[in-house]
C-alpha positions as CSV (number, residue, x, y, z in Angstrom):
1,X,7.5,-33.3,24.9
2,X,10.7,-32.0,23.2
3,X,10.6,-27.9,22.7
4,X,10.8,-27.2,19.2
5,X,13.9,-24.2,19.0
6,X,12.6,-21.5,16.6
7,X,15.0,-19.6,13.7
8,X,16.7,-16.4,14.9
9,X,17.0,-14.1,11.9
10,X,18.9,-10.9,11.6
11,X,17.9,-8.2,9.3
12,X,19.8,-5.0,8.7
13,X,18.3,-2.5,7.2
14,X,19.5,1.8,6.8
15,X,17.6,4.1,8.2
16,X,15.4,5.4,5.4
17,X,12.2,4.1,4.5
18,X,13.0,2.5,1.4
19,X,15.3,0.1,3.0
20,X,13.3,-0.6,6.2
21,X,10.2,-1.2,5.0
22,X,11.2,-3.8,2.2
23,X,13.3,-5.3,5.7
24,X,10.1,-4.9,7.6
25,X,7.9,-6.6,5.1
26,X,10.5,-9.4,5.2
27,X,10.7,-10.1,8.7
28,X,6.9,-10.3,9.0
29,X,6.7,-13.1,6.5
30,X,9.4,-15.0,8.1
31,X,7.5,-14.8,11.6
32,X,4.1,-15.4,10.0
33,X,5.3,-18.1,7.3
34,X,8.4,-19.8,8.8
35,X,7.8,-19.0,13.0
36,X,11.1,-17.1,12.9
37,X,12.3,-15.1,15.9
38,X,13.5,-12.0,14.0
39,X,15.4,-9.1,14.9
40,X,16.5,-5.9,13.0
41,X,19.3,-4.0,13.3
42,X,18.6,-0.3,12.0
43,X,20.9,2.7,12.5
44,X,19.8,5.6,14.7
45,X,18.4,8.1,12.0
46,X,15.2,9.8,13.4
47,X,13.1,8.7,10.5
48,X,14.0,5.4,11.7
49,X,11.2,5.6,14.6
50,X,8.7,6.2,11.8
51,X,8.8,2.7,10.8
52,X,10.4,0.6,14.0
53,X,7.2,1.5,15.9
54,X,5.7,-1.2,13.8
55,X,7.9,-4.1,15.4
56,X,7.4,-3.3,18.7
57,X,11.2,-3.3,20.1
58,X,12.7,-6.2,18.2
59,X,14.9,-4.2,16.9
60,X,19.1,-2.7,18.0
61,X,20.0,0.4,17.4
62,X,23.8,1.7,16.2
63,X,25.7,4.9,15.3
64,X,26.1,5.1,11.5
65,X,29.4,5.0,10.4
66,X,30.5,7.8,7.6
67,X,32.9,6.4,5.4
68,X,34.1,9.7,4.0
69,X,35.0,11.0,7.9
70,X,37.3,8.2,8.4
71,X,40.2,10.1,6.2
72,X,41.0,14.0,8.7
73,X,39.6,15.0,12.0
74,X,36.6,12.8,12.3
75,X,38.7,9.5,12.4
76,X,38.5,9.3,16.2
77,X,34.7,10.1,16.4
78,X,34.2,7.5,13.7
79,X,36.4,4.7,15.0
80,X,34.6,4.9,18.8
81,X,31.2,4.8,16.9
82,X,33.1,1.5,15.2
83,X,33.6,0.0,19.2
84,X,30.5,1.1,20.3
85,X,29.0,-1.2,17.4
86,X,31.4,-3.8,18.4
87,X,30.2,-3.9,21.7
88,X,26.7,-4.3,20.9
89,X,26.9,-7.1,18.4
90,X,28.8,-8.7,21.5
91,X,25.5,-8.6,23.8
């Protein structure tokens, strides 16, 4: 009997509710509808863990990036967050 492979899907979503949930919601169809494998990628806000206690670990954390600390002193502290991202996409 050949094993049937399922569908990894990705989903990125911010860190406030109004884009998690509608990613949440989104992900739950494709697992129920379409027997996806999904996993979400969601920065580490603290309102995230409101809502990622609903998918039960499927998920990656990363730093956020702020785009308007690139420019002065927060270039260095923005560009390691950038490598620490890196390095997680890679595992």
């Amino acid at each position: 009997m050949e094993r049937v492979k399922r569908p990894l899907v990705i989903i990125s979503c911010g860190g406030t509710g109004g884009h998690l949930q509608p990613g949440i919601a989104l992900g739950d169809y494709l697992e129920s509808s379409c027997g996806a494998d999904v996993l979400y990628l969601v920065n580490e806000k603290k309102i995230s863990s409101q809502f990622l206690s609903r998918i039960q670990g499927k998920y990656l954390t990363f730093p956020e990036i702020q785009a308007s600390q690139i420019k002065g002193p927060g270039l260095f502290s923005e560009l390691y967050k950038l490598f620490v991202i890196f390095g997680k996409s890679l595992w």
